[in-house]
BABADO-194975 format. One record per residue (C-alpha): residue in one letter; y, x, z. Coordinates in steps of 0.25 Angstrom, whole numbers, padded with zeros to 4 digits, always signed. Each point is the difference from the previous one (the first is absolute). Example, Ala and Ser with C-alpha at 12.3 -4.5 7.8 and 13.67 -1.06 7.14 Angstrom:
<recs>
a-0018+0049+0031
s+0014+0006-0002
</recs>
This chain:
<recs>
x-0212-0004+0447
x+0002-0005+0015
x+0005+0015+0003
x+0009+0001-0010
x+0017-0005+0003
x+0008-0001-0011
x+0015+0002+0001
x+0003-0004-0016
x-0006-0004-0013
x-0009+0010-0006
x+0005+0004-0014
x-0006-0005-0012
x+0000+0015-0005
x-0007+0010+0009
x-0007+0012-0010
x+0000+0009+0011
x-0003+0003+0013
x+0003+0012+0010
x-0009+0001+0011
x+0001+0009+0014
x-0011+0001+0009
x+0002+0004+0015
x-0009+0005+0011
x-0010+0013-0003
x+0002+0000-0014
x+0016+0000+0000
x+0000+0016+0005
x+0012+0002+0005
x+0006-0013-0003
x+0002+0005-0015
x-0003-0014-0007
x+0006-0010+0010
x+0013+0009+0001
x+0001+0001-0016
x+0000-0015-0002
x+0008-0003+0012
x+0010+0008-0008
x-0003-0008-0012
x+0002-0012+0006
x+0015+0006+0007
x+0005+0007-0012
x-0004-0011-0010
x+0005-0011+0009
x-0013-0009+0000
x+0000-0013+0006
x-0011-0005+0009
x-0010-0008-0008
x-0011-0003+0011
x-0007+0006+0013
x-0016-0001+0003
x-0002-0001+0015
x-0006+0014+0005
x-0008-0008+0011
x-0012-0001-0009
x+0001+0013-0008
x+0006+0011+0009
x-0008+0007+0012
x+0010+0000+0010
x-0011+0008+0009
x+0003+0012-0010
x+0013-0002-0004
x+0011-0003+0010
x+0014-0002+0000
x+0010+0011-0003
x+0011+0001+0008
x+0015+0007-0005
x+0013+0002+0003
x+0011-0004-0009
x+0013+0006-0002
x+0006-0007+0011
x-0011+0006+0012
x-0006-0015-0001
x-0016+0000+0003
x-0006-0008-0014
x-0015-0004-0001
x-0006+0001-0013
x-0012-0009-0002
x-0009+0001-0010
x+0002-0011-0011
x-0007-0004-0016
x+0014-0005-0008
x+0003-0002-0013
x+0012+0002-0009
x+0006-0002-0014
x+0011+0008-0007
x+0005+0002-0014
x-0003+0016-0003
x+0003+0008-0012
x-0011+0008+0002
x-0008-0012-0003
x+0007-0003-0014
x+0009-0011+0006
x-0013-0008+0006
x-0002-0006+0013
x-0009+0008+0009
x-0008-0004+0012
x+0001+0012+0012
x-0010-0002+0009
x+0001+0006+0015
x-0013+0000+0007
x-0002+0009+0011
x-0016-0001+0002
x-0009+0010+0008
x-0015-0006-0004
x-0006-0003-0012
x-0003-0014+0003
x+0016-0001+0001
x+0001+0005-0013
x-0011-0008-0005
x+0009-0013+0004
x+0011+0006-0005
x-0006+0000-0012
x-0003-0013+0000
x+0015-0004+0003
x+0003+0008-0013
x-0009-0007-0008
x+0006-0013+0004
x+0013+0006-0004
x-0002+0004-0012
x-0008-0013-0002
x+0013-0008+0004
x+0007+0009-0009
x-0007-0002-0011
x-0001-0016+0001
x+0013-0001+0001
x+0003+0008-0013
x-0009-0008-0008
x+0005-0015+0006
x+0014+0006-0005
x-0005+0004-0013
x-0006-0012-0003
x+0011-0009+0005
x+0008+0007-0008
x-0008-0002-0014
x-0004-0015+0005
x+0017-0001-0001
x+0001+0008-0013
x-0012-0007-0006
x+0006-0013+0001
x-0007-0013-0003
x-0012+0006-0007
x-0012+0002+0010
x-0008+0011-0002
x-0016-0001+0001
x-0004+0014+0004
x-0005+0008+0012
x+0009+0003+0010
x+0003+0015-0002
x+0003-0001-0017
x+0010-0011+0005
x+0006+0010+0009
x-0002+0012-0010
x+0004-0006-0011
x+0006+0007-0014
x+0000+0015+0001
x+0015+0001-0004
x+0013-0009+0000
x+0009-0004-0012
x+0010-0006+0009
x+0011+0013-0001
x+0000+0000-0014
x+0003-0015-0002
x+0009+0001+0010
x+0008+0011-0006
x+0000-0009-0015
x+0004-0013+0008
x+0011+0006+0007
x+0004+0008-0013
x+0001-0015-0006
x+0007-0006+0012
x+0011+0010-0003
x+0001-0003-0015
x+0002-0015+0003
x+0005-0002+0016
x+0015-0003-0004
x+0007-0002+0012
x-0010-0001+0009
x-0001+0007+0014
x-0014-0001+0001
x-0004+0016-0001
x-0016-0004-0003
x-0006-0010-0009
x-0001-0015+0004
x-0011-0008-0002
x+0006-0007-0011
x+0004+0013-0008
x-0010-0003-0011
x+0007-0013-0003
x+0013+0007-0001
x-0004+0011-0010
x-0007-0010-0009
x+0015-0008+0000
x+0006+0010-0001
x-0007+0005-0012
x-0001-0014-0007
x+0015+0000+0000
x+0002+0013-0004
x-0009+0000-0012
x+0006+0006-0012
x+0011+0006+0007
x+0000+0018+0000
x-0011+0004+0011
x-0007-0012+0000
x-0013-0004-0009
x-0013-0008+0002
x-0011+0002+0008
x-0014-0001+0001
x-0010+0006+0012
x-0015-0002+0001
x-0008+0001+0011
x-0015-0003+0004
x-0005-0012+0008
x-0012+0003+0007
x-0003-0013+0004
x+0001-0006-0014
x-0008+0012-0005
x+0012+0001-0012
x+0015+0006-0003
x+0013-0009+0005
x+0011+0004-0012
x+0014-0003+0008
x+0011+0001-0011
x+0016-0005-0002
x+0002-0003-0015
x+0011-0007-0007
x-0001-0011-0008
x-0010-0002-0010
x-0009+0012+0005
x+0000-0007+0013
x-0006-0012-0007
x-0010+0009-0007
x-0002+0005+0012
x-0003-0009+0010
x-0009-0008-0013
x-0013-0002+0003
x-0010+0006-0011
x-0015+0001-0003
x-0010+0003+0010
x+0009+0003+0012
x+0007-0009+0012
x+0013+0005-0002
x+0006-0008+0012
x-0011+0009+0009
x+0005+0013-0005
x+0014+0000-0003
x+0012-0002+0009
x+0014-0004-0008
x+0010+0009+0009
x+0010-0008-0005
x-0006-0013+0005
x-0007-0004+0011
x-0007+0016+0001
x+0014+0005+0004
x-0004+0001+0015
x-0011+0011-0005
x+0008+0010-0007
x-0002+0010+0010
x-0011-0004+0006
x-0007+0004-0014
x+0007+0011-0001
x-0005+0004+0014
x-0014-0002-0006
x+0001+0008-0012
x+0004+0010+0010
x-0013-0001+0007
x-0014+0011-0005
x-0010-0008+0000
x-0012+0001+0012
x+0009+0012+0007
x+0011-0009+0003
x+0002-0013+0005
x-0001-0011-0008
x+0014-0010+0000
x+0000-0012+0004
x+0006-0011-0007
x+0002-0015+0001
x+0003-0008-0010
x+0007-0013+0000
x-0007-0014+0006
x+0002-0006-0014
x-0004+0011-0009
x-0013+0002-0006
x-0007+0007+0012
x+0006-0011+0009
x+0006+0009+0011
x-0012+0010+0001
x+0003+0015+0005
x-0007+0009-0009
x-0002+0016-0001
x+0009+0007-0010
x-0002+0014-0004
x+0002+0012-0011
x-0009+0001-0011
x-0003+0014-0008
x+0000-0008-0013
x+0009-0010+0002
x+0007+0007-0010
x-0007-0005-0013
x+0005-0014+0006
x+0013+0001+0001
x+0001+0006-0015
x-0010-0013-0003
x+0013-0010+0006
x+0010+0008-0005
x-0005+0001-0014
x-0003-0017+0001
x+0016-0001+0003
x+0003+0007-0013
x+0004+0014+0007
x+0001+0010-0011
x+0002+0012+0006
x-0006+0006+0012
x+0007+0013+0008
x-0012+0003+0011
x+0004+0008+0011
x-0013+0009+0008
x-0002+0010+0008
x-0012+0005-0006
x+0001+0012-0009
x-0006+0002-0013
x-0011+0004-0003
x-0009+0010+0006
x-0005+0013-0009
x-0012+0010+0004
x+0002+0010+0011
x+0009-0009+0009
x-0011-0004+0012
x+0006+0004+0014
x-0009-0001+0013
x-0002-0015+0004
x+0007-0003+0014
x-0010-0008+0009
x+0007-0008+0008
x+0000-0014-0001
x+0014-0002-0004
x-0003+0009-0011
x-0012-0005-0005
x+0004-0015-0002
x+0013+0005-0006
x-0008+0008-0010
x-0009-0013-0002
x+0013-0009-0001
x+0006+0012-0011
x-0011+0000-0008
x+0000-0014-0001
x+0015-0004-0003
x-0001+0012-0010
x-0012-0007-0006
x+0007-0014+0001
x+0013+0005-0008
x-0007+0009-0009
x-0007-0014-0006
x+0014-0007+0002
x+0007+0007-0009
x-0011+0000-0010
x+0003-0015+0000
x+0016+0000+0001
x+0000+0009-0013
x-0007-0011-0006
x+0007-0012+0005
x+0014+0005+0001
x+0010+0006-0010
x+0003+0012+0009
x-0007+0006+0011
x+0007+0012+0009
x-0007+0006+0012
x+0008+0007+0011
x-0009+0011+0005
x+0001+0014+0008
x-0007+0012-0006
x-0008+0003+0013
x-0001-0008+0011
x-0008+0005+0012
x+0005-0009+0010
x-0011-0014+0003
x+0003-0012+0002
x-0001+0001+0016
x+0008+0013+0000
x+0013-0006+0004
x+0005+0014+0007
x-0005+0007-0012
x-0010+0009-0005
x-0006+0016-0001
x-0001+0003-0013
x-0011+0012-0003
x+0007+0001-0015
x+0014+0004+0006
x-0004+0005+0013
x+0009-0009+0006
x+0004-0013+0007
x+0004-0012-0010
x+0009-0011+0006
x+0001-0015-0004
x+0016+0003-0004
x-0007+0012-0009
x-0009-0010-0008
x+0012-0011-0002
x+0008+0011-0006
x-0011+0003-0007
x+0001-0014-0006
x+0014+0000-0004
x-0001+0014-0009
x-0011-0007-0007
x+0008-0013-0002
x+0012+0008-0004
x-0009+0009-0010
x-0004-0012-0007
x+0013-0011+0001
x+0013+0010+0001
x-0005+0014-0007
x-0004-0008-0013
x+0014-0008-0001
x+0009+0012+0004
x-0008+0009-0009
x+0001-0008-0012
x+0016-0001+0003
x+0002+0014-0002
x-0006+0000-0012
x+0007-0010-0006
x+0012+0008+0005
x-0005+0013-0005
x-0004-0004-0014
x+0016-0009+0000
x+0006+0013+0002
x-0008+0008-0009
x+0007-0009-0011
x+0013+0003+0005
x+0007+0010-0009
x+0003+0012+0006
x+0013+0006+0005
x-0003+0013-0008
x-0003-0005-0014
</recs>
């Protein structure tokens, strides 16, 4: 590495790398004048220089001599650089261009050699960034693993999604505030919020569950008025109540939406949340994992119905049920294969739950579309082989709402004009 000079930081991101050589294998100077052109045309800046002493025959390759524009006599020596551009060929990635003008095989041999340090260089400094950048994310919990699954970690991120449902709260309860994105103690404020709005139109009570990987059971999080808060937060039978409920309207307030984050988390694919609880709670300031849970479901309704809930409007986005002569050509990708395991599962999960609501509860309405192609990972939306066409996430939502309208608003508007029909059928007629 004596050889090499470098004039600036290699980047952390270096996929791709272009590569001239001179000297009997550059006929007619084809390669070394293409990436010279590169290099003009794509305004690359200088990223190192190798000294040609050690790898250039200057026996067999000599100088070039030319004549600028101006008449004036310019020598050409033969050099081994190194330069870095942002190309759009590339798909907006950082390439390395390489320049070596080599007439032997043993320069190209060391040549060789100065590439695969590169590209060794490159690629440490890639996985030192990525694993600073988790160490950061990952806060005070210190992972026990070998190296490469710290730096590979989960397969997909839930972060855009929860940040969409954050800001979407933010805007619903920011006031007067300036601040465009969330502050840090945007929870609190939505769980005062919402305790002092209790009762009012738009406002009702909430309750969230997630899963706690390092208590191996569910945290309930909820905001009730009085006494259901009392039955609530109550402790009962077999069960440590004060390790797995958080009274958003007491000292849990800080955590509405850091639960609410890790609802919003698949389990295994994504990331787990991370949450730390108070100093002075039940877990004594411990940061642990929180994350979905396929059949939290049958929990919630289990807390709901224990606060005297009578009636129960569910909200899914699985269809109903599937009948003979509907298989389609299973996608292989891993995205798809997860999301059917994650379908599957939830369909299950709610399948049971609302076997159990119509038992516990007086009323029990599910909010369903009729098909539903799209999985759970398929946030720019789907093929469907039924319809022969693309299905978006707007298409299912409004799928939702014909269903909610079909079962709430047609039933009420249709009895209303028969009331008004069989009124005016008593009406005596104008032609008696």
């Amino acid at each position: 590495m004596d050889d090499i000079t470098f004039h600036s930081e290699p980047p952390s991101n270096m996929p791709t790398m272009v590569v001239a050589f001179g000297g009997w294998v550059d006929a007619g100077e084809a390669a070394t004048s293409a990436l010279r052109s590169l290099v003009r045309q794509l305004a690359a800046t200088p990223l190192a220089t190798v000294d040609p002493e050690a790898f250039v025959d200057f026996t067999t390759i000599r100088p070039i001599v030319r004549l600028n524009a101006e008449g004036e006599r310019t020598i050409r020596w033969p050099r081994i650089a190194l330069w870095t551009c942002l190309a759009l060929f590339v798909s907006l990635l950082i390439p390395t261009l390489l320049l070596a003008l080599t007439p032997s095989f043993e320069s190209i041999r060391r040549v060789a050699q100065v590439m695969v340090a590169v590209v060794i260089l490159g690629a440490a400094s890639i996985a030192f960034a990525v694993g600073v950048a988790r160490s950061q994310w990952q806060g005070k919990r210190r992972p026990q693993a070998v190296p490469w699954w710290t730096i590979a970690g989960a397969p997909f991120e839930a972060t855009h999604a929860i940040g969409v449902f954050s800001q979407s709260i933010w805007q619903l309860i920011r006031g007067a505030a300036r601040d465009p994105q969330p502050p840090e103690n945007s929870g609190r404020r939505y769980a005062d919020v919402l305790a002092d709005s209790l009762g009012q139109p738009g406002f009702r009570e909430l309750m969230m569950v997630a899963t706690d990987l390092d208590a191996r059971g569910d945290i309930v999080a909820g905001l009730l008025r009085e006494p259901y808060r009392h039955d609530f937060i109550a402790p009962r039978p077999g069960r440590e109540r004060r390790a797995e409920v958080l009274d958003l309207a007491g000292a849990g307030r800080d955590h509405a939406l850091e639960i609410m984050a890790a609802a919003l988390s698949p389990p295994v694919v994504c990331e787990p949340r991370l949450v730390t609880f108070a100093s002075d709670g039940f877990w004594r300031g411990e940061t642990h994992r929180l994350c979905d849970r396929p059949g939290a479901v049958i929990r919630l309704f289990e807390e709901l119905a224990a606060v005297a809930v009578s009636q129960v409007v569910v909200v899914t986005a699985v269809p109903t049920a599937f009948a003979p002569h509907h298989l389609r050509a299973p996608r292989l990708d891993i995205r798809s294969r997860l999301g059917e395991f994650l379908a599957a599962a939830e369909a299950a999960a709610l399948h049971d739950a609302v076997n159990f609501a119509r038992l516990r509860f007086d009323s029990c309405y599910v909010i369903r579309p009729a098909h539903n192609p799209i999985g759970p990972f398929d946030v720019s939306g789907a093929y469907d082989e039924a319809s022969d066409r693309r299905h978006s996430t707007g298409e299912l939502l409004e799928r939702g709402y014909e269903d909610a309208y079909h079962q709430f608003i047609d039933p009420v508007v249709g009895a209303s004009g028969d009331q008004l029909a069989r009124a005016n059928s008593r009406e005596p007629s104008s032609l008696a």
